[in-house]
C-alpha positions as CSV (number, residue, x, y, z in Angstrom):
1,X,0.0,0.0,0.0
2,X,1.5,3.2,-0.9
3,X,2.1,5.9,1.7
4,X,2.6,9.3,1.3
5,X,3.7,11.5,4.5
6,X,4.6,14.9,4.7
7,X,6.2,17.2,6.8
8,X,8.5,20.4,7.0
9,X,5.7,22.8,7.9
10,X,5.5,25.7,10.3
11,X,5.7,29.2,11.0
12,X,7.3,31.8,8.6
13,X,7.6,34.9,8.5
14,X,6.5,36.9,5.1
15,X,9.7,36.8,2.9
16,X,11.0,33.8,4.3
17,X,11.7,29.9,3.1
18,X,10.7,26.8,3.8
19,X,11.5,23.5,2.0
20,X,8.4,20.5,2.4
21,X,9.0,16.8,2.0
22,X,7.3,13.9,1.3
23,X,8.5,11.0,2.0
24,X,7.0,7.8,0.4
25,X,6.5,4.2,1.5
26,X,7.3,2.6,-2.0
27,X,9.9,3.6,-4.4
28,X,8.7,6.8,-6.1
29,X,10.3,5.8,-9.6
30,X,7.0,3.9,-10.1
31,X,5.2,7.0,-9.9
32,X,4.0,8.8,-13.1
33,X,4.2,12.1,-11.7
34,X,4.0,13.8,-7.8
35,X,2.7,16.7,-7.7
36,X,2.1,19.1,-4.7
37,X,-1.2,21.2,-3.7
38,X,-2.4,23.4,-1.0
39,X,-5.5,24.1,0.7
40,X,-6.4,27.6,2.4
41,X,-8.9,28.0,5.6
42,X,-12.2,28.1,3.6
43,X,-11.0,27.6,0.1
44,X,-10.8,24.7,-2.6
45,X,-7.6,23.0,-2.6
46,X,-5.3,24.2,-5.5
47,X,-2.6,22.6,-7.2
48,X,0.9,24.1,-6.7
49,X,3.2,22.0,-9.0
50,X,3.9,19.0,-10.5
51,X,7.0,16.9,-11.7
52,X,6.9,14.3,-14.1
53,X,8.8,10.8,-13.6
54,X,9.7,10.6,-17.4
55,X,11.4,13.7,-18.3
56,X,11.6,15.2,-14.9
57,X,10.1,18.2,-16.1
58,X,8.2,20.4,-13.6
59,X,4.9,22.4,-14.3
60,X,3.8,25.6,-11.5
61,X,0.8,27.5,-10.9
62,X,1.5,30.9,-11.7
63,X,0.6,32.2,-8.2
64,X,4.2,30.4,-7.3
65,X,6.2,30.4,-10.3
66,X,9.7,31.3,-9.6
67,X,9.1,30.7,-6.0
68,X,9.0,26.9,-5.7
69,X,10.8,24.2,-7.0
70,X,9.6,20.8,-6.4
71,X,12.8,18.2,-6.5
72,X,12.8,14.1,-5.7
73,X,15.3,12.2,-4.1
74,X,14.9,8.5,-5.9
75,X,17.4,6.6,-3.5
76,X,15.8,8.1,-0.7
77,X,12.0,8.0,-1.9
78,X,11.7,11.4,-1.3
79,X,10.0,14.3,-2.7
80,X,10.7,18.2,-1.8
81,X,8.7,21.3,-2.5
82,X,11.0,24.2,-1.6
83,X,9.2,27.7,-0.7
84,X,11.2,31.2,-1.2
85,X,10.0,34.6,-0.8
86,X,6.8,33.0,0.8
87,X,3.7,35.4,1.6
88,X,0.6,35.4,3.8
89,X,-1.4,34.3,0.8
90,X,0.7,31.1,0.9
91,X,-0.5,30.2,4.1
92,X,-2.5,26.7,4.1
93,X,-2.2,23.1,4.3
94,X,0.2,21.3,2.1
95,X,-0.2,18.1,0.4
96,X,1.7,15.7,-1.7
97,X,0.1,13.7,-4.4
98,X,1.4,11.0,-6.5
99,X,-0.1,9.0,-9.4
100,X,1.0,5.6,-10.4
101,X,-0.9,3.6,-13.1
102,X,-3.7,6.0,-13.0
103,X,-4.5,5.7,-9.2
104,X,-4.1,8.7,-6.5
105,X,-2.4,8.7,-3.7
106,X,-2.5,11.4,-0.7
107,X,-0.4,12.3,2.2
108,X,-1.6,13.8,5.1
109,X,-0.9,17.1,4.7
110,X,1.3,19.6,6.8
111,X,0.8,23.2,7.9
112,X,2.1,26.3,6.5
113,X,1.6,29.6,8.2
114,X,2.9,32.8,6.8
115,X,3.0,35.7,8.9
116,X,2.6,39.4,8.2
């Protein structure tokens, strides 16, 4: 059963960094693509990013573009969504995603809060 768990989340202040990981219970080769998304107090959860397993390429909202970069660590079954310049508007919960052979997978989620 595949396992997605994230963590690196906490309290920032506006302009600072954090860097999210997701840490997977099966090797994360198999995986088509991972992709990350967040979800504000009271809104819809929204994609941030995605990278492919193929190519490698990586894809960004435009609300984050230039600010993120989302790596993987294949030895270590890790995946990383690193956060610059971060603003209040980033604030929400986290989530990894990965897709292998057309079924979705979902960590837990972990907490971003960006202070003003």
């Amino acid at each position: 059963q595949v396992q997605l768990r994230e963590s690196g989340g906490g309290l920032v202040q506006t302009g600072g960094s954090l860097r999210l990981s997701c840490a997977a219970s099966v090797a994360i080769f198999n995986f088509d693509s991972v992709s990350w998304y967040r979800q504000a107090p009271g809104k819809v959860r929204e994609w941030v990013g995605s990278i492919k397993n193929n190519d490698e390429s990586t894809e960004y909202a435009r609300s984050v573009e230039g600010r993120f970069t989302i790596t993987r660590d294949i030895p270590e079954n890790m995946m990383y969504l690193q956060m610059a310049t971060l603003m209040p508007e980033d604030t929400g919960v986290y989530y990894c995603k990965a897709i292998e052979d057309a079924r979705v997978y979902w960590g837990q989620g972990t907490q971003v809060t960006v202070s003003s």
